[in-house]
Every structure is written in C-alpha cells, then in structure tokens.
N, C-alpha and C positions, 0 to 999 in steps of 0.2 A: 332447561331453557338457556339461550345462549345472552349475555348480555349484548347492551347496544355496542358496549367499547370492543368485545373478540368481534361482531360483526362486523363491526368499520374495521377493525386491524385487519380481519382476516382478508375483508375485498380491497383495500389498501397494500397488503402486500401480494394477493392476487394480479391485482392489476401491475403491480413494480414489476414482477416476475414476467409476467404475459410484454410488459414493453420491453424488459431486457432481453427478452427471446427473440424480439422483433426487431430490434436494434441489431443487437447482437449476428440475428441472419441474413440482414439486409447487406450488417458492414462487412461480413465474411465474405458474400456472396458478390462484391463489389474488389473484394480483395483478389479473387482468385477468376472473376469473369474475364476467357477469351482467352486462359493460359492450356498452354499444352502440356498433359502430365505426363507425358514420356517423361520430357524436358526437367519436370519437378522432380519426378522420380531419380534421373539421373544427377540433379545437385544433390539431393539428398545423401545420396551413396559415394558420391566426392568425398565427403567428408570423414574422416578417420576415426575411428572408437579413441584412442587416445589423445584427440584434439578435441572430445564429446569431454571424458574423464576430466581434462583438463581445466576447462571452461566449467563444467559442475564444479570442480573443488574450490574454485573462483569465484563462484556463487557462494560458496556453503564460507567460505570466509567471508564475504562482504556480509552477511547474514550473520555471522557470529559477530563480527564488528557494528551491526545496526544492535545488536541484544547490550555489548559495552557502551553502546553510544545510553541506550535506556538505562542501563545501571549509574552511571555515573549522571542521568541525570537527577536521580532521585537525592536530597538534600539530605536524610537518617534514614537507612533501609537496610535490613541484613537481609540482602535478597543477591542471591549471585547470579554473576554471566549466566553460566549453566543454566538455572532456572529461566532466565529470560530469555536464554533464546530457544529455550520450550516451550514456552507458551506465547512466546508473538510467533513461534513456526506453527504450532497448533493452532493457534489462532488464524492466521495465516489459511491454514489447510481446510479448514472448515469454511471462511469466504470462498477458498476458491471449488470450493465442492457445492455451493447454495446458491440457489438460483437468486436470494436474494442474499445483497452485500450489506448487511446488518450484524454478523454474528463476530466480525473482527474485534472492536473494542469490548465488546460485550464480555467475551467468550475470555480474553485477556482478564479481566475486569474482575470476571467471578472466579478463575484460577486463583487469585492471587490475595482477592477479598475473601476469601471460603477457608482455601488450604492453607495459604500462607499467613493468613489473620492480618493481614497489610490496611490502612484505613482506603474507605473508599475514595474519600475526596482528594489523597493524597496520590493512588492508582490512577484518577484520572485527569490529575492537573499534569502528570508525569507523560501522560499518552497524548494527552493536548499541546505539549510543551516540544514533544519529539514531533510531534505531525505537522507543527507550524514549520519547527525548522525542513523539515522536507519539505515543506510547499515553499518556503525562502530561496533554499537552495537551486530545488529545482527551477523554479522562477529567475531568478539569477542567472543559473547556465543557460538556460533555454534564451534569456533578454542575448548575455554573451554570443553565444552561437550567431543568432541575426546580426549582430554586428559584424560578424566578421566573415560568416557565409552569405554571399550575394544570393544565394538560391533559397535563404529563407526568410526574404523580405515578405512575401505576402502574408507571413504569417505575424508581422507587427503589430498591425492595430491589433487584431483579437487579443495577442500576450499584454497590449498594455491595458485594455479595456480589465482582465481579466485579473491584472497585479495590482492594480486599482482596488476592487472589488476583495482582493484577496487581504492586502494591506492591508483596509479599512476594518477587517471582520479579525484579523490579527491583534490591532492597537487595540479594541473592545475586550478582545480574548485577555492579552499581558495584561491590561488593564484595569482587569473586572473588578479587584478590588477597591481600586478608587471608584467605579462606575456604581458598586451597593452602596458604597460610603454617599456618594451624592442623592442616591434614588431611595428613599428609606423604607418603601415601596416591597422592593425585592427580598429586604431583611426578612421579610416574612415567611417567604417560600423556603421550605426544607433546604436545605443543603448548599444555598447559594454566597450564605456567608462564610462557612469553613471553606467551601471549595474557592472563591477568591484569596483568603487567606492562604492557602495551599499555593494560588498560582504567584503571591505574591512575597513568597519567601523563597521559591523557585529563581522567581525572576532577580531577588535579591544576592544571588549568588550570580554575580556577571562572569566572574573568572572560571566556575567551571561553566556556564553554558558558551563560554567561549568558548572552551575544547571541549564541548560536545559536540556544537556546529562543524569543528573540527572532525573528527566522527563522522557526523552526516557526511559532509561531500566526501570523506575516505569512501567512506560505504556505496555511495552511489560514482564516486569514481570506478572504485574500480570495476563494478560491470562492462564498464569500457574495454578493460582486457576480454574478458570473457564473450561477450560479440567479436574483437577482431581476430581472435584466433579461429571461428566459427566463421566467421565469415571469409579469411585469410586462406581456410581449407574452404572454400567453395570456391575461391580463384575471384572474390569482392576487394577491388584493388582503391581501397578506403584508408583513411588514417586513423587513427585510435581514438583523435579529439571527436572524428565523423560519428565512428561508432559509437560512441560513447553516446552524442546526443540521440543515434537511431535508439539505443538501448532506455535511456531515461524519456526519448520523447513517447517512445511505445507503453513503456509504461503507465506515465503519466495521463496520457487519453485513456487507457485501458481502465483502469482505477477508478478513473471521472466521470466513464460513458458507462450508463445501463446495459447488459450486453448477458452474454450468457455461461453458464457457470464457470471459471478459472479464465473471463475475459477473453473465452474462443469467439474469434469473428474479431470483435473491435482491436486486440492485441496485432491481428495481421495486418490488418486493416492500416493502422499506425506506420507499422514496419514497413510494409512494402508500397505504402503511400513516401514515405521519408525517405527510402532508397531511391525509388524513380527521382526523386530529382537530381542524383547523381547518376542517371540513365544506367540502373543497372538493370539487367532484364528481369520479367514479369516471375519468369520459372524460378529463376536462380534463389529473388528476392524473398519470392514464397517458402521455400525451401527454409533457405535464412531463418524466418519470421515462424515457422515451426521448431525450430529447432532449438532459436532462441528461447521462445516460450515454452516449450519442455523442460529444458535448464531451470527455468525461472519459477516457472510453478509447480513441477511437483515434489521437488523437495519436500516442501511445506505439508503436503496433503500429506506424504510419507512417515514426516515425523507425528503427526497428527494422527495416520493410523496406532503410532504406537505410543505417545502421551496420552491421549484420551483417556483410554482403558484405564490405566492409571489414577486417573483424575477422577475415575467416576461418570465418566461420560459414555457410556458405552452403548451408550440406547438413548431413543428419542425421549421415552418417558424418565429416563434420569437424567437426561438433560434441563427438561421441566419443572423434574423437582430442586437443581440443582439453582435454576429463575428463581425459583420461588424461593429457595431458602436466601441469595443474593439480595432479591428486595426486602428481604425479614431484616439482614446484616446493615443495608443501606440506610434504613428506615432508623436504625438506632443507631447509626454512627453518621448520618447526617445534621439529625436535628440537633 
C-alpha cells in the first residue's frame, strides 16, 4: 500500500512535470514560429568547429571558477576545487536531464554528506550562501543593463517588483539565526537551529564572501566571451557587455521557468526574445540560442555521465537507496 505522503509526492511532481512540458512547448514553439530553417540551418554552419571549441573551454572555466567560488565559500572544509566542481557538474547534469528541477541541491547535498562525511547543515548553508549571491549578482547586472540599454526599459517594473521579493527572502535567509533566536518556536524543529548557526558564521566571515562575490560575477562574467565569439562567427554585430546580458538573461528565465528537461524551449525562448530587440533576425537568433545552450548544458550532463558511476549512483534504485541513507545522515546530524 502506498502512503498518503508518496501519493501527494507522486501527483505533486506529476503534475510539476506535466506543466514543465507545457510551458516548456509553448515557450519553444513561440520561439522558433514563422522562421525559415533553410535560413536556421545556414547560421548554424556559419559558425567554425574552433570558434564551438573555444567558447566550450570558456564555459568549462567559468564552471571551474563557480566550483572556487563554493570552496572558498566554505569557513573549515577539506574539500577541494576538484571535488566541487564534480559534483555541482553532476549535479548540474542530472537537473538538466529530469523533467523535474529538484535533484540539483539534493544530489550535491548527498555527494558530499555520504562520501565526503561533510555536516549537513554546513553543505547547505554553503549552497544557500552561493545561490543568493547569484541571484545578487545577477539582479544587479540585469538592474545595470536597463540603465544603460534604452531597449530594456519595459522590462523595469517586473526586475523591481521581483528584487523586492528576492531581497526580502535574502535578509530572512542571512538572517535566520537571529530570526530562531527571536521565534523560540522554530528551536524545536530539527535542524533549524544548527543550520542558522551554519549561516551565521558564514555570514561572519565578511572578507572572504567578499571575494567570493568576487567569484560570482568572474564566473558569470565571463560567459559573455563565450556568446560573443558564437555569436561574432554567425555575423551578430553585438558588444560583449550585450552578450553578456543575452547569456545571463537566458539563463536566468530558463532556471526560473518550468519548462522541459535541460530548459529546451524556455532557454530559446529568452535568447531570441532578447536578441530581437537588437533587430537581429529570427533564423540567425535561433541558431544563436541553440548553440548557446549546447555550450551551456551539456557539459554538465557529460561530466555526470561519468561522476555518477563513481558515486554509486548508477541506477535509479541506487539512487534511492542512496535518499534514504542521506535522510538516516541528516536525521543524526541535524538534531
């Protein structure tokens, strides 16, 4: 017999899936309506296997450089670059392979709590501490950009309505440790008081999350190379600061919006909504917007083909068991 809690899980992530697909086909099908693929086809082949090479090794360093940015967040950890950026690529790989986008921190999470014997609350104050400053970041550049491109004024209000909302759930997050201290309330529930504790000696260390922050914008800067040479070999006569935001604003929707497995549909959908307003054409853009996101996501899925195995993760039912032994870890190292 199945309990009531796998039953609501199950049509709970049923139904996530079934919208992402739906989303997912609508935004694609919106992306590429009324193009001519001769037209697609021929940007495509514009572009040079060694300007492809290029932009991949551009990638796969800013990816190394997001794995530094996590290690030096951590405050005591004997856990290296190396390691980390195996397991946030793996990690990584398996979002982008699931139709639902749940197994990213997770998947991180029990890597590191299992093999590594790392505390749990420690793993996730460390993954909460990196994801804020990428939502800073990116918030920031994206606020920048409207400033200084006339062309993406209509996008204001939503960015502010949105950093609003985003700030507000940030100062709660840095926060949380004064917020148990106040609520005596929370003290009670597992894991809520070490894990404040965790984010509050994090956040005690101002000088390196300064140059972590540091880190972040390195890492998401420079994707910006990595689109304008892609886009540079398709004859997209952009600047680097342009691309730069096409690359982090595609992103950024893509991530955010329900859609379908490695963000096909919503990712083009971004791209080549963000190019037209630099009237670049529909084919070209498309083209672009594939090739960008091949770059961008299969890395990940790559290195994951071949970390997993590794890890013990080679099967769905060791993946299971590898849940279950994480909740057993958590359970005794929360309370």
């Amino acid at each position: 017999m199945f309990s009531n809690k796998k039953v609501i899980r199950f049509f709970s992530q049923t139904i996530a899936a079934l919208l992402g697909i739906a989303i997912g086909v609508a935004l694609g099908w919106l992306a590429i309506r009324g193009a001519e693929w001769a037209a697609v086809k021929e940007s495509l082949r514009s572009v040079s296997l060694a300007t492809l090479m290029l932009a991949l090794l551009i990638a796969l360093l800013s990816s190394w450089i997001r794995a530094m940015r996590w290690r030096f967040t951590w405050a005591s950890a004997s856990v290296s670059t190396f390691r980390l950026f195996q397991v946030e690529n793996a990690a990584l790989g398996i979002n982008n392979i699931s139709p639902i986008r749940m197994w990213d921190e997770m998947a991180s999470l029990g890597m590191l709590v299992i093999r590594d014997k790392l505390p749990a609350t420690t793993v996730v104050a460390t993954i909460v501490m990196t994801r804020a400053q990428d939502l800073v970041f990116t918030l920031c550049f994206v606020g920048l950009a409207i400033l200084i491109a006339p062309e993406l004024t209509e996008f204001a209000r939503p960015l502010a309505f949105m950093s609003v909302f985003v700030f507000i759930t940030l100062i709660v997050v840095l926060n949380w440790g004064k917020v148990v201290r106040r609520i005596p309330l929370l003290k009670r529930l597992p894991g809520v008081t070490s894990f404040g504790e965790a984010i509050d000696t994090l956040w005690a260390k101002k000088r390196r999350l300064a140059f972590t922050f540091c880190l972040t914008a390195t890492y998401w800067l420079i994707l910006g190379p990595a689109a304008f040479f892609i886009g540079r070999g398709m004859g997209i006569e952009l600047s680097v600061f342009q691309f730069t935001l096409i690359a982090l604003g595609s992103i950024f929707f893509a991530t955010a919006t329900p859609s379908l497995p490695g963000a096909v549909g919503s990712f083009e959908f971004a791209a080549v909504s963000l190019l037209s307003l630099w009237d670049v054409p529909k084919e070209t853009a498309i083209g672009f917007a594939v090739l960008l996101h091949l770059i961008l996501f299969l890395p990940p899925v790559f290195i994951a083909i071949i970390v997993l195995p590794r890890e013990g993760i080679a099967s769905i039912s060791a993946w299971k068991q590898r849940a279950r032994n994480l909740q057993k870890v958590k359970s005794s190292d929360l309370e």
